[in-house]
N, C-alpha and C positions, 0 to 999 in steps of 0.2 A: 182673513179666515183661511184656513188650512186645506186644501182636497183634503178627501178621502176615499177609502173604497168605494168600489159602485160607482165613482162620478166618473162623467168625461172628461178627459183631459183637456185644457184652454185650448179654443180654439185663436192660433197665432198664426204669421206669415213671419220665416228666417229669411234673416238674410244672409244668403252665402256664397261665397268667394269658390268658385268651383275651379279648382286647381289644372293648368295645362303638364299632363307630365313630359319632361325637357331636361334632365339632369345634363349638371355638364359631363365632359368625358373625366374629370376625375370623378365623378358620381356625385358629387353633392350641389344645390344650390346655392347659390351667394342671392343674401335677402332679395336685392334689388332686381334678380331674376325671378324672385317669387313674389317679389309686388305686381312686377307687370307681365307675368303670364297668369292668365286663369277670365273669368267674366263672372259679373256679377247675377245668381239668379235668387228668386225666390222661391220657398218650399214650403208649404202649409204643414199646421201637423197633420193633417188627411193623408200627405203623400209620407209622412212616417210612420204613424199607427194605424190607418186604416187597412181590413184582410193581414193583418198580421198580430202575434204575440212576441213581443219586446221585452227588452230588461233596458229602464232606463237608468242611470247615476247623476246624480248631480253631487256637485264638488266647490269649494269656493276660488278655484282659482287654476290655471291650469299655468306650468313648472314650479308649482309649489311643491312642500316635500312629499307629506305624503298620497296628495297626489297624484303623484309620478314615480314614485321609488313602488306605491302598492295599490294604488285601488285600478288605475287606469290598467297597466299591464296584467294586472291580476284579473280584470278581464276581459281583456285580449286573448293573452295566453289560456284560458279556459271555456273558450267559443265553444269549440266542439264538442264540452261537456255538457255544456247549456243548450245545444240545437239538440243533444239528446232527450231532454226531457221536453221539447214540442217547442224552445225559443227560436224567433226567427233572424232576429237582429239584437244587437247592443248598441245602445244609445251613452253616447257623456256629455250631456249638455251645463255647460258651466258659462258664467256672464262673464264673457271675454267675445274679443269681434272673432270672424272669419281668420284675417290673417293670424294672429295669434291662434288660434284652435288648429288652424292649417299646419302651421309651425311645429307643435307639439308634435300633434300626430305623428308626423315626418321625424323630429327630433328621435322620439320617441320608437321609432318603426315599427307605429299601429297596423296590425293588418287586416285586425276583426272588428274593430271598433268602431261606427261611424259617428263622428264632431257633428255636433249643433251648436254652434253660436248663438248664446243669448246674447247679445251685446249689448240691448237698452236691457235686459232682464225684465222682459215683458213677459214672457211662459213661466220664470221664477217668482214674479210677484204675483200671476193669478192661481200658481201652485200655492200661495202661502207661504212661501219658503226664500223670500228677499227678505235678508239681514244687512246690518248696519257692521261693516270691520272696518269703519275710519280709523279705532286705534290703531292700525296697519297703515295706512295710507291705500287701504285698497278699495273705498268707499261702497256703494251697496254689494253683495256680493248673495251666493246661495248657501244657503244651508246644505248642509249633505244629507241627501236623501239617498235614496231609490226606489223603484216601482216595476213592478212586471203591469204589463197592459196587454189587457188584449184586444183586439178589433175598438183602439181608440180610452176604452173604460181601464181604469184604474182595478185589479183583481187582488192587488197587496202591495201596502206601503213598509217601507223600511227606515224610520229617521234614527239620527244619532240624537240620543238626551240631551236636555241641557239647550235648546233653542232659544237663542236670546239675540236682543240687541247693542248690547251694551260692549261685549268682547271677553264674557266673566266667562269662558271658556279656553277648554285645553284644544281645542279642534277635535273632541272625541270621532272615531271609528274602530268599529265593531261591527255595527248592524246592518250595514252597507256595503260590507266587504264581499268580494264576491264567493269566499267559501259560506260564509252566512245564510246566503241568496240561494248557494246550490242546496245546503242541507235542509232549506226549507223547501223546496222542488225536490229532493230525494223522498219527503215525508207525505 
């Protein structure tokens, strides 16, 4: 079953790889320096939604295309348009681990956007929103969503059509994108 408005969002514990920053002197890390710098901590969703209003996205995979070429950067890049209308933070929580989510970010050079790792996709399955893309070879994975929350509750859902198991999709996005999100916050 699906959230929806008015519910609270699952109550889960992330697990996440909290990054030691160390670049080298050419500025970039080599993996094996980002395996073993950082420590592993946990974070509930109380310490991400709780006293705050959110924009969270979920995505099925993170260096997939789109992704990474539009939805992630697209909101990044428009943080400060979003903290104008009362958001406090942006959330991308997609069912990949810590280091992979780590990875992007950086790959990426996220500055506004803070990584949740679903990695068993525990927060995606009691969102309702674990799907089947073995035809990928990417096995459960999340639908694309997103959601504004405020103080924890669910205030408006955004999904892309077409929710299925099966893979009888084109990967739609629209609804989720972040000019979408803003012109529903502009209204």
């Amino acid at each position: 079953m699906m959230l929806s408005e008015t519910k609270k969002v699952p109550t889960v514990l992330f697990k996440i790889r909290k990054e030691v920053s160390g670049k080298s002197q050419e500025g970039t890390r080599t993996p094996p320096e980002i395996c073993k710098a950082g420590t592993w901590i946990d974070q509930s969703t109380d310490d991400f939604f709780l006293q705050k209003k959110v924009i969270v996205f979920s995505l099925p995979g993170a260096f997939t295309p789109t992704c990474s070429s539009q939805q992630l950067p697209g909101f990044d890049e428009k943080f400060n348009e979003f903290n104008k209308y009362g958001i406090d933070a942006i959330y991308c929580i997609s069912v990949n681990d810590s280091f992979v989510m780590n990875a992007w970010a950086e790959y990426q050079n996220i500055k506004n956007v803070k990584m949740i790792p679903d990695g068993s996709g525990t927060f995606t399955k009691e969102m309702g929103m674990l799907i089947n893309k073995e035809h990928l070879g990417f096995g459960h994975r999340s639908w694309r969503y997103a959601m504004i929350v405020n103080n924890g509750i669910i205030e408006k859902m955004f999904i892309e059509p077409g929710k299925n198991n099966t893979g009888e999709d084109e990967d739609p996005y629209g609804e989720t994108s972040p000019e979408n999100i803003l012109k529903f916050l502009k209204n």
